[in-house]
Every structure is written in C-alpha cells, then in structure tokens.
N, CA, C and O atoms as a DFTB+ gen file, in Angstrom:
596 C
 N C O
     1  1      -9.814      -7.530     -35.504
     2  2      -9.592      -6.780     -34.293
     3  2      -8.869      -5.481     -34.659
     4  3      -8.104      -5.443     -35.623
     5  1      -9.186      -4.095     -33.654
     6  2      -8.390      -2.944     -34.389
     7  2      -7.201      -2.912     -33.581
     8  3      -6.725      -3.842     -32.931
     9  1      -6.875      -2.008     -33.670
    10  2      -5.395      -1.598     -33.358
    11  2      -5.402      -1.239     -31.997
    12  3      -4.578      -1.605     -31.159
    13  1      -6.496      -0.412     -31.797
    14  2      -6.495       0.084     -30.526
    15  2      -7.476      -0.728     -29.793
    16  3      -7.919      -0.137     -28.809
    17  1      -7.955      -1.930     -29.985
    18  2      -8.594      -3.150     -29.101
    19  2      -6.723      -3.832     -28.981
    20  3      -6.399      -4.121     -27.829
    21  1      -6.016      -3.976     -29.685
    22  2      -5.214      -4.684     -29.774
    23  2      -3.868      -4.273     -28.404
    24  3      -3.148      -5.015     -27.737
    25  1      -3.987      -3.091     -28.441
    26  2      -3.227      -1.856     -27.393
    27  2      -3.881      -2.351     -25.935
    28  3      -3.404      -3.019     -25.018
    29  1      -5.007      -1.810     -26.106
    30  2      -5.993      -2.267     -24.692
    31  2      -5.555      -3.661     -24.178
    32  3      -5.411      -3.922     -22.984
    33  1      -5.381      -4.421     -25.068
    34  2      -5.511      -5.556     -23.919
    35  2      -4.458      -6.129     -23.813
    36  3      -4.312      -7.191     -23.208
    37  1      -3.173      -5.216     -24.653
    38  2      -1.350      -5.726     -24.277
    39  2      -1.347      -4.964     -22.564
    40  3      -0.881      -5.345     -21.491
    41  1      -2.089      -3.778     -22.977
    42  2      -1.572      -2.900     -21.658
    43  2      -2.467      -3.560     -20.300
    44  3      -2.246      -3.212     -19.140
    45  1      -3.693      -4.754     -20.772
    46  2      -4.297      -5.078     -19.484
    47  2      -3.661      -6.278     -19.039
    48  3      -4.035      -6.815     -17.996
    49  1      -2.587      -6.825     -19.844
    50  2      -1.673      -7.827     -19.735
    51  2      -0.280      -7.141     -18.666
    52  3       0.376      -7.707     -17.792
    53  1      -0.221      -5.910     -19.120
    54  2       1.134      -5.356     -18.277
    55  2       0.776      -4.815     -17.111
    56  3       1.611      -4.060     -16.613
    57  1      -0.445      -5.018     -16.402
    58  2      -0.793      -3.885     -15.651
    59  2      -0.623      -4.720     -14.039
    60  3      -0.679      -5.932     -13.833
    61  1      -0.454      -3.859     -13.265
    62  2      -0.426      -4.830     -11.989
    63  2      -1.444      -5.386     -11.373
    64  3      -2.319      -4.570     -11.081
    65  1      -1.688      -6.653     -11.016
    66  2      -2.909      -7.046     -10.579
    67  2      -2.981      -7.094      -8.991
    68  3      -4.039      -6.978      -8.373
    69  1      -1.386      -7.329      -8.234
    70  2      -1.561      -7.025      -6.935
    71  2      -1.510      -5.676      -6.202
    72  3      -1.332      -5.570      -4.989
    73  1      -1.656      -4.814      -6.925
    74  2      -1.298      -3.379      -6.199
    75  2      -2.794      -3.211      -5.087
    76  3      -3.961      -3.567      -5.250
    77  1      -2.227      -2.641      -4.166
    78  2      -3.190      -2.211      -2.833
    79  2      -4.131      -1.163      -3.349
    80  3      -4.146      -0.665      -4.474
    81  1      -4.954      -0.906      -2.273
    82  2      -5.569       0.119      -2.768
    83  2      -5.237       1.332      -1.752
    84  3      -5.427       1.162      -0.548
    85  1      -4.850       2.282      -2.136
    86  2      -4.413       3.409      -1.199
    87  2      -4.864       4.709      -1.810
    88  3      -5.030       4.896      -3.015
    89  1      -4.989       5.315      -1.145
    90  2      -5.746       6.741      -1.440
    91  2      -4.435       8.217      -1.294
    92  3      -3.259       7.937      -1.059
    93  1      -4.728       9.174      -1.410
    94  2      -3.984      10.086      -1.472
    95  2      -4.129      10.363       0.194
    96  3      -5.000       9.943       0.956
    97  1      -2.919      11.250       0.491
    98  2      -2.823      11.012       1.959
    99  2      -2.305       9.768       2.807
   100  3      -1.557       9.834       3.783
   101  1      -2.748       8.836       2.347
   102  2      -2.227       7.921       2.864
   103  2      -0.801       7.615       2.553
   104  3      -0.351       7.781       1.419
   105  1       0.033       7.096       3.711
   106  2       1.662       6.982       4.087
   107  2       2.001       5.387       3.449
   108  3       1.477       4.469       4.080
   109  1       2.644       5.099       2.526
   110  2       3.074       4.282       1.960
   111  2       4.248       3.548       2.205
   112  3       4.758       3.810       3.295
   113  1       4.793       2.762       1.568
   114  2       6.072       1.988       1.312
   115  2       6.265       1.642      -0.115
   116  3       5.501       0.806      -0.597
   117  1       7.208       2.189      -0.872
   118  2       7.333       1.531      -2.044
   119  2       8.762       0.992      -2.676
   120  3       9.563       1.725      -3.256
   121  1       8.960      -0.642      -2.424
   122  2      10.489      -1.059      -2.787
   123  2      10.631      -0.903      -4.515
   124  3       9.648      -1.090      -5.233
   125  1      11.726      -0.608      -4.968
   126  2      11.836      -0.119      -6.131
   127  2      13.159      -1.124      -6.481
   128  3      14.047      -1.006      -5.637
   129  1      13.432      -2.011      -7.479
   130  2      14.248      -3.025      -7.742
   131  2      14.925      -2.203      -8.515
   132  3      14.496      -1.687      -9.547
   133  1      16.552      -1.984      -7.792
   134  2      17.521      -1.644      -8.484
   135  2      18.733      -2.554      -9.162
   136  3      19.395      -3.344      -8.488
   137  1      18.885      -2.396     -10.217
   138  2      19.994      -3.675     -11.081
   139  2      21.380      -2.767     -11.127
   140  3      21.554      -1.913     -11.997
   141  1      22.484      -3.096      -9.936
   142  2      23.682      -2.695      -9.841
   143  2      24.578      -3.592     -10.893
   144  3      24.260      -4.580     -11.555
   145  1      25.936      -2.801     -10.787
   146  2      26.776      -3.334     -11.627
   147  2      27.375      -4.737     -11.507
   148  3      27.711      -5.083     -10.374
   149  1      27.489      -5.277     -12.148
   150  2      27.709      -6.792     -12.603
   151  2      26.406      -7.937     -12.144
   152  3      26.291      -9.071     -11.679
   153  1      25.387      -6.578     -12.711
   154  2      24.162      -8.167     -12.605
   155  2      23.623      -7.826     -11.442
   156  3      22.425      -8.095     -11.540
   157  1      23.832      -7.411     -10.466
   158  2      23.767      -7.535      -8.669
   159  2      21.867      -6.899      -8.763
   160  3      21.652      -5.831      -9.336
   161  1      21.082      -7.438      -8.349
   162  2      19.755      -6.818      -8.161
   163  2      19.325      -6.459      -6.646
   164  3      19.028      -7.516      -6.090
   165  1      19.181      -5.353      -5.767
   166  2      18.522      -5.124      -4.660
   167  2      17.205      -4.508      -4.637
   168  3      16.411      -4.422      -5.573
   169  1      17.059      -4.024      -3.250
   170  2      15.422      -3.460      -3.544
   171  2      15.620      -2.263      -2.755
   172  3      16.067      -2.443      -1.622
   173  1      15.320      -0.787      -3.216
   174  2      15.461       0.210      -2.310
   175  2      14.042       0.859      -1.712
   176  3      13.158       1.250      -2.475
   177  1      13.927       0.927      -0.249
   178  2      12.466       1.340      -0.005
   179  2      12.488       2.822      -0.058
   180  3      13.549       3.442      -0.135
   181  1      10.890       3.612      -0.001
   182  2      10.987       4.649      -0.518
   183  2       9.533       4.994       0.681
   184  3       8.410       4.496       0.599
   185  1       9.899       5.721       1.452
   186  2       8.562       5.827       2.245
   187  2       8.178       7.290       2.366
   188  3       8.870       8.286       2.574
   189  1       6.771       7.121       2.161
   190  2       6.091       9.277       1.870
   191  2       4.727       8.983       2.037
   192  3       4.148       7.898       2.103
   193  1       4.177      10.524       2.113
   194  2       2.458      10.307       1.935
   195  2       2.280      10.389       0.451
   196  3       3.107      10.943      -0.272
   197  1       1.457       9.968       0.122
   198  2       0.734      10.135      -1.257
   199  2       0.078      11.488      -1.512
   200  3      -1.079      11.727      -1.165
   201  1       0.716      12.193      -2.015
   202  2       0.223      14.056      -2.419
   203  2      -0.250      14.055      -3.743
   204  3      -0.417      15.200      -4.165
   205  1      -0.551      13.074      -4.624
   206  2      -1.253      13.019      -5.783
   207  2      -1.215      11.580      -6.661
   208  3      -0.489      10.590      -6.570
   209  1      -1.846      11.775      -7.162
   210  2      -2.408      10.193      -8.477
   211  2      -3.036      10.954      -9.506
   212  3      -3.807      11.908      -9.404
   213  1      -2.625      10.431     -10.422
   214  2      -3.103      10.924     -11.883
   215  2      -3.036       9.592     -12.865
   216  3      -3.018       8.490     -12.317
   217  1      -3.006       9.665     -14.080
   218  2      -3.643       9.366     -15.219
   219  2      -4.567       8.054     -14.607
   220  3      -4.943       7.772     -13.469
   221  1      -4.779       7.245     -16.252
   222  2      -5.746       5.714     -16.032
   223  2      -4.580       4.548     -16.778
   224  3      -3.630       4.630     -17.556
   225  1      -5.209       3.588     -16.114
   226  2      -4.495       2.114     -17.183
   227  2      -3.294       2.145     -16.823
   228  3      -3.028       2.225     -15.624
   229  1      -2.427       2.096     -17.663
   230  2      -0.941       1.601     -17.340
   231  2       0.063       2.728     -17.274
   232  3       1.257       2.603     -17.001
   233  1      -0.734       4.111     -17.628
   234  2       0.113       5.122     -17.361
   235  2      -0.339       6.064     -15.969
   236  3      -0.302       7.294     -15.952
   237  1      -0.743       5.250     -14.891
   238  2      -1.437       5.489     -13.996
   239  2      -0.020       5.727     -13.351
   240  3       0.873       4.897     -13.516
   241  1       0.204       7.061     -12.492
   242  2       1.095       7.597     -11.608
   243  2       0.840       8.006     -10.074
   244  3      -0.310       8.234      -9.700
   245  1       1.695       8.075      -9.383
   246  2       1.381       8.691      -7.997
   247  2       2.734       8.996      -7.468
   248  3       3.815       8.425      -7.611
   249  1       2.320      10.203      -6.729
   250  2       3.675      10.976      -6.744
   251  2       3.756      10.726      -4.487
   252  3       2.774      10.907      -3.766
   253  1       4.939      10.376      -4.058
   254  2       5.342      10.536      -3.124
   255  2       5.952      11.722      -2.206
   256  3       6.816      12.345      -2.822
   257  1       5.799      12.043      -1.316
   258  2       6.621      13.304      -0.877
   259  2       6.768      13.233       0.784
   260  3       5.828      13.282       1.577
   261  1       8.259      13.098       1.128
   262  2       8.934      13.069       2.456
   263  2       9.600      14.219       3.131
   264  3       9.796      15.198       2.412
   265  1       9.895      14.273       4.079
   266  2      10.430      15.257       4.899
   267  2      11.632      14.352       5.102
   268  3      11.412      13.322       5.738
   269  1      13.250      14.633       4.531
   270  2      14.119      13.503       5.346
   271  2      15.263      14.020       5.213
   272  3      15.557      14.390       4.076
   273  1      16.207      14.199       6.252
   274  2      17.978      15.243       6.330
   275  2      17.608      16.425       5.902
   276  3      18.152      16.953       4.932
   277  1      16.196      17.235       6.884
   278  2      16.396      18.734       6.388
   279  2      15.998      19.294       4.855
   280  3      16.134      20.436       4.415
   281  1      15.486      18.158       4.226
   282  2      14.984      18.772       3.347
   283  2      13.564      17.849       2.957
   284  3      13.483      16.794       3.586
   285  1      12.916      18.016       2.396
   286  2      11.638      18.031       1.700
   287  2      12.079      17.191      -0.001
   288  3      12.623      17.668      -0.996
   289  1      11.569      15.844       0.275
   290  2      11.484      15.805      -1.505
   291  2      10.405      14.796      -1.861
   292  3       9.640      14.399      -0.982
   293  1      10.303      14.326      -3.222
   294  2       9.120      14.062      -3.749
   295  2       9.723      13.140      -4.869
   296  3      10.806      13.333      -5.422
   297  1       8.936      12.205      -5.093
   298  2       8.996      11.088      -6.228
   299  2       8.082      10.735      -7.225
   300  3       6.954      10.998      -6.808
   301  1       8.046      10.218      -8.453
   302  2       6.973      10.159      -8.338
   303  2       7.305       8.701      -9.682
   304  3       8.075       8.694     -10.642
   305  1       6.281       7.567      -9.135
   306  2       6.187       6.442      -9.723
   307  2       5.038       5.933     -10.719
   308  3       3.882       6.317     -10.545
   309  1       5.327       5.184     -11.622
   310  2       4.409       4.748     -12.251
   311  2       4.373       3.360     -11.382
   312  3       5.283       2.648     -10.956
   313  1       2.636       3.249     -11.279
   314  2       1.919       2.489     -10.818
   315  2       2.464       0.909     -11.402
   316  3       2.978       0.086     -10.645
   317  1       2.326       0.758     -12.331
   318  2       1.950      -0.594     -12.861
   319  2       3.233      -0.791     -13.962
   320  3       3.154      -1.430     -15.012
   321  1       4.581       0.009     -13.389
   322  2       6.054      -0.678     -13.434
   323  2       6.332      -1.570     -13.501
   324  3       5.546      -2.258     -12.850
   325  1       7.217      -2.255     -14.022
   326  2       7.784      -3.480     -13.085
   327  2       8.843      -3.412     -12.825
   328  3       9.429      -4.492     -12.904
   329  1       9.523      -2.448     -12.474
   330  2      10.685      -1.960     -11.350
   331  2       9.820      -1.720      -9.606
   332  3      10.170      -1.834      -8.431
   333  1       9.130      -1.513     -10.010
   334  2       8.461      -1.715      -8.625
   335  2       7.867      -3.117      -7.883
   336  3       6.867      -3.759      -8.203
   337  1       8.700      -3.340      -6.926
   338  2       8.350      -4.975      -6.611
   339  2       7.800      -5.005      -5.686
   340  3       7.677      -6.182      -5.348
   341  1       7.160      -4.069      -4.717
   342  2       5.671      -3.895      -4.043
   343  2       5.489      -2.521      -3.346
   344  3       6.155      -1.487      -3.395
   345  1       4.537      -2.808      -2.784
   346  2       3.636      -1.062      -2.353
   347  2       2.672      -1.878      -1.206
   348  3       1.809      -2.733      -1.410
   349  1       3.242      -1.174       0.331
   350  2       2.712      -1.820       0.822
   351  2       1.872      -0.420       1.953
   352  3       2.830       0.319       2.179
   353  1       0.957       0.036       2.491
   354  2       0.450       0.840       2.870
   355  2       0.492       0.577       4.743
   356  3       0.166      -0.287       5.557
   357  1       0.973       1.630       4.720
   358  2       1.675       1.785       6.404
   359  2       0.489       2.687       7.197
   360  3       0.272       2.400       8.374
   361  1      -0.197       3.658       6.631
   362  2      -1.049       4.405       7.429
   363  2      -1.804       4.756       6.597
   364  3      -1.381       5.145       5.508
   365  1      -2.983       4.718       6.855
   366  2      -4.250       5.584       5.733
   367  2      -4.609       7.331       6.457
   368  3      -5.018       7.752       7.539
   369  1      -4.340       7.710       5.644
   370  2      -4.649       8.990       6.016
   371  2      -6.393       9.882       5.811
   372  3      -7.000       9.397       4.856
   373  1      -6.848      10.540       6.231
   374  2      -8.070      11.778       6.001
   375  2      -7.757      12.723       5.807
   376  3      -7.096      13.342       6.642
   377  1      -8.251      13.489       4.067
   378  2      -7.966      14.429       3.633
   379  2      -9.255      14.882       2.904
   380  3     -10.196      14.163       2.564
   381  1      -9.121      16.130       2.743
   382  2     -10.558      16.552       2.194
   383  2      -9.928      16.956       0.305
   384  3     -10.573      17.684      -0.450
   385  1      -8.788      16.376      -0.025
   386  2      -8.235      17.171      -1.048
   387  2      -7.733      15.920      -2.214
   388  3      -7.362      14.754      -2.078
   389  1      -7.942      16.852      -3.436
   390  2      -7.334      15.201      -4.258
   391  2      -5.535      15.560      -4.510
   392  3      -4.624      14.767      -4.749
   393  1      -5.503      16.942      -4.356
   394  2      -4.121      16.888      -3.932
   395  2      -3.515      17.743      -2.849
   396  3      -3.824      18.850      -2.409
   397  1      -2.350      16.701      -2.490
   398  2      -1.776      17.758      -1.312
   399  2      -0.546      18.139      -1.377
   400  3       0.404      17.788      -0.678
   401  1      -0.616      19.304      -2.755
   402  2       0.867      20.024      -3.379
   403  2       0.960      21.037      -1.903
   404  3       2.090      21.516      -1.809
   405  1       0.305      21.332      -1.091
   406  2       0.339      22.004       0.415
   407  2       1.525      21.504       1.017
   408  3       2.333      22.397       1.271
   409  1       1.834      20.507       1.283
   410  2       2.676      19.902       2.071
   411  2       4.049      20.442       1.721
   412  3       4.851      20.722       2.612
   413  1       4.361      20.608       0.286
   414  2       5.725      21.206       0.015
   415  2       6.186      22.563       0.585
   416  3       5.764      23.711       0.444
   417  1       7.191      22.024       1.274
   418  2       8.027      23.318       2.384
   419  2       7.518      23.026       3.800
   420  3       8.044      23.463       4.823
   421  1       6.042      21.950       3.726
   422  2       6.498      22.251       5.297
   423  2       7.248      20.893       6.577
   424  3       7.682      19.776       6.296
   425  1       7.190      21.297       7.400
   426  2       7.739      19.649       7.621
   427  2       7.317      19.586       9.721
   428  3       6.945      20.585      10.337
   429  1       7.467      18.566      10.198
   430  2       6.925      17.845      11.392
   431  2       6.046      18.108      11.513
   432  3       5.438      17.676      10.534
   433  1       4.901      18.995      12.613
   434  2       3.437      18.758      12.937
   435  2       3.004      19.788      11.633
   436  3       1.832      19.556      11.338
   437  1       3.649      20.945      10.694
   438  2       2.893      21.453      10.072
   439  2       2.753      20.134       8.738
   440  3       2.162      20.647       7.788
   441  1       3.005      19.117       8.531
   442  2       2.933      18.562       7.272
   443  2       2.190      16.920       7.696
   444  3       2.173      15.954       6.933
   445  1       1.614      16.957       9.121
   446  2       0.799      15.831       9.338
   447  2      -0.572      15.852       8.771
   448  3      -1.189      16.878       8.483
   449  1      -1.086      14.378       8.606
   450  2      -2.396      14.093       8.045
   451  2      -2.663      13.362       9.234
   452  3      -1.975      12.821      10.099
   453  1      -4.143      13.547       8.962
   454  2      -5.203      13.098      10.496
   455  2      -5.098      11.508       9.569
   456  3      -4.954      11.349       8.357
   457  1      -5.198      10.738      10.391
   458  2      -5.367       9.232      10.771
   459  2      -6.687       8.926      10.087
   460  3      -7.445       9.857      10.360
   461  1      -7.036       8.416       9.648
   462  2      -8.420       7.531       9.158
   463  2      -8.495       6.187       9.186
   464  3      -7.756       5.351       8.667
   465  1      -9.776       6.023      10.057
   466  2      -9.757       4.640      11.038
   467  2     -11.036       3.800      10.123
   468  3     -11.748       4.484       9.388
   469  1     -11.193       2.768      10.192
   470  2     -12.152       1.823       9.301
   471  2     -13.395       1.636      10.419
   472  3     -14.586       1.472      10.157
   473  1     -12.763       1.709      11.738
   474  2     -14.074       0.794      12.751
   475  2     -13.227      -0.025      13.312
   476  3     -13.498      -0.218      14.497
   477  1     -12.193      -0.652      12.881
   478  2     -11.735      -2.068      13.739
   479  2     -12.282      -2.879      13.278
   480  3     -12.032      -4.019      13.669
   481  1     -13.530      -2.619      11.972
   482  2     -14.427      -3.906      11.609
   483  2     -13.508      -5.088      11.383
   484  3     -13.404      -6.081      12.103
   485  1     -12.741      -4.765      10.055
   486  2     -11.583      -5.752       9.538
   487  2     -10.919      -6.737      10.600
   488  3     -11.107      -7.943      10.446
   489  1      -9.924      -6.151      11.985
   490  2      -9.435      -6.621      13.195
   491  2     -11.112      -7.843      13.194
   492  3     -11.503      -8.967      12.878
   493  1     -11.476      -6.744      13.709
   494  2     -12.199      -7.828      14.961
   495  2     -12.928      -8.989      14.416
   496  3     -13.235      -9.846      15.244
   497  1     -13.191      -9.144      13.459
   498  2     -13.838     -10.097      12.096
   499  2     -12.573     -11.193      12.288
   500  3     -12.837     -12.202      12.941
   501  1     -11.372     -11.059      11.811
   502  2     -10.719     -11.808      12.045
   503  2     -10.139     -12.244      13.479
   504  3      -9.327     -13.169      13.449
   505  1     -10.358     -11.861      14.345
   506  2      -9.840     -11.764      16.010
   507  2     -11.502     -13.247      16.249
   508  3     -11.394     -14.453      16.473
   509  1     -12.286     -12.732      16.139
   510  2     -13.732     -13.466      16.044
   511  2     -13.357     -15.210      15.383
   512  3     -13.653     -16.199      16.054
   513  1     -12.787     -15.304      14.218
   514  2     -12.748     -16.058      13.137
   515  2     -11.737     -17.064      14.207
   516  3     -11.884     -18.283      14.290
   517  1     -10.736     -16.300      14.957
   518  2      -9.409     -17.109      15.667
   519  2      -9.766     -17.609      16.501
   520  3      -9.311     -18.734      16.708
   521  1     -10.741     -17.067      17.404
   522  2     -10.980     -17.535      18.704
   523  2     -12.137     -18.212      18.613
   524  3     -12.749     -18.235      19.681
   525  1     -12.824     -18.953      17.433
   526  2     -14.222     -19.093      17.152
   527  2     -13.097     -21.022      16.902
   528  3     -13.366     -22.017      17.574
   529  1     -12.114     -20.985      15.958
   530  2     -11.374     -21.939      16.114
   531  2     -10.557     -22.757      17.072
   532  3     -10.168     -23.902      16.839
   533  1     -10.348     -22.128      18.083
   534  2      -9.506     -21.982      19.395
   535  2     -10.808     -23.037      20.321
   536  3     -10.606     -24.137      20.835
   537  1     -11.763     -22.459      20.299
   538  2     -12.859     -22.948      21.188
   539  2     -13.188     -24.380      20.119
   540  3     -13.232     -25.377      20.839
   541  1     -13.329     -24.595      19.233
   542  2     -13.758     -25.345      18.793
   543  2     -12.653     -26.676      19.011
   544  3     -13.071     -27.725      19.502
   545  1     -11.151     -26.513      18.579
   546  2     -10.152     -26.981      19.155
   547  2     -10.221     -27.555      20.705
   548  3     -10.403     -28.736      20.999
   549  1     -10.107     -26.881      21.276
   550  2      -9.802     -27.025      22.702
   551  2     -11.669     -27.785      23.352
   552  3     -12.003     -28.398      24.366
   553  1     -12.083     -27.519      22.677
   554  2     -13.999     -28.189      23.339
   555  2     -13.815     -29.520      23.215
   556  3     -14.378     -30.186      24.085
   557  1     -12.925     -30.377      22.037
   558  2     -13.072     -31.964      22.133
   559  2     -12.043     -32.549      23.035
   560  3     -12.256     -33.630      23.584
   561  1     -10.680     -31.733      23.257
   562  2      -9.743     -31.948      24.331
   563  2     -10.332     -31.667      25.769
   564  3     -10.047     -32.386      26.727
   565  1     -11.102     -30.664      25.851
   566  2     -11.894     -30.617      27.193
   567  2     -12.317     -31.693      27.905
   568  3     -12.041     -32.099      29.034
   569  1     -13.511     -32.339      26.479
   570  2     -14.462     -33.329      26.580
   571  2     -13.566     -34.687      26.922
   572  3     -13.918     -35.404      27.858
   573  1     -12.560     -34.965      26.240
   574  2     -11.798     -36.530      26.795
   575  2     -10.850     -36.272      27.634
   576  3      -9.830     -36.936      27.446
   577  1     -10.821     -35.380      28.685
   578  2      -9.980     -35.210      29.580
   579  2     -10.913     -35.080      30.882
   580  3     -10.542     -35.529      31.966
   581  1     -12.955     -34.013      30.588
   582  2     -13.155     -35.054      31.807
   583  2     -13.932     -36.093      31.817
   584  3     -14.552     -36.376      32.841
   585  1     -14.053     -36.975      30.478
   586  2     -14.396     -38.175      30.488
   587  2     -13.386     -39.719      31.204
   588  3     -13.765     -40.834      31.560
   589  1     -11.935     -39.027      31.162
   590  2     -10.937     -39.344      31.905
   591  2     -11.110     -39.554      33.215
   592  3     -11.047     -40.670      33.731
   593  1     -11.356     -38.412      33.871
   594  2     -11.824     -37.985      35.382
   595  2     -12.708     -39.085      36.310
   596  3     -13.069     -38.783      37.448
C-alpha cells in the first residue's frame, strides 16, 4: 500500500459522517466544545449565514458571518473537527452566488437572503405517514366499540 493510499483512508476515518447538508446562504447553528479550566467541558453556539465553503476531505472549511452588538463578524470552521459537536441548519437560504463576501458591512434588511422552500414535499410525506397510522389505530377500536352497541 502507498503512502498516500495510506493518508486517504486515515483522513476517511477522521472525517464526519453526520454532518448535514447545507449550502452557502443558508443560516446555521454551530456548537463548538470548549475545554475550560480544571477539566470543565461546555458547548458554545455560534449562529450566521454561510458566505463561503472551500477546500475537499478533511480540510473542508466554511466560513460563518453575523451581524451581532453593532458590529459584523465572521468565523470560520473546519468541517470535519472534532471540536465541533454539531451543525444543525435553521434556514436554507437562495442565492445565485458561491460566495457571499457582499454581506460584509452590511447589516438588517440590506444583509437578508431570500428563503428557499423544498415544496413541503418532506412535511407532508411524513404528516401522510402519521395520520395513515392514527386511522389504522383507531379503525380496530372503532370496530369493538360498535360491535359493543
């Protein structure tokens, strides 16, 4: 085996297998595990739109950027950390851009992203799935209550 087969598949061992899939634009959550003094571990959240993603594999990045106390700032994380103990996606955004270095300096309606909607397919698939159980439930309790009658 070479060296660099050997690399490849330490780094497909380190890589995250639950991360979401989120796009640029889209408004995030990302808790970041901080180790305070004497041992103490918490989790600090970190919430922004996504204004860029870059590299591949395990040096895969994406940079955050908020409007918060009057000023404007920006983060930017490696993906497949493990100081990062999840990424959870709060709003998907529509953008025509793979980056949105635009946003820096501006802030309330000049630094919004339009909403991007799926259909409701997802919802209603599962809304379908609940009430498809519900009826099925409640049809044999029906049946020996007016066999009761």
């Amino acid at each position: 085996m070479s060296k660099h087969r050997a690399i490849q598949e330490l780094e497909q061992k380190a890589m995250r297998k639950d991360a979401p899939d989120f796009r640029i634009g889209d408004t995030i959550t990302v808790r970041l595990r901080i180790v305070e003094e004497g041992g103490k571990e918490r989790q600090q959240a970190f919430t922004g739109t996504v204004i860029a993603r870059t590299g591949t594999g395990i040096s895969e990045t994406f940079s955050l950027h908020r409007f918060a106390y009057g000023e404007g700032m920006e983060r930017v994380f490696y993906l497949h950390s493990p100081l990062v103990a999840s990424i959870e996606v709060v709003r998907k955004g529509a953008v025509r851009r793979s980056k949105l270095y635009y946003l820096r300096g501006k802030s309330g309606k000049a630094a919004r992203v339009r909403e991007r909607f799926d259909g409701g397919r997802s919802r209603r698939v599962e809304v379908r799935a609940e009430s498809e159980e519900l009826t099925q439930e409640i049809a044999p309790e029906a049946a020996t209550q007016d066999s009761d009658a």
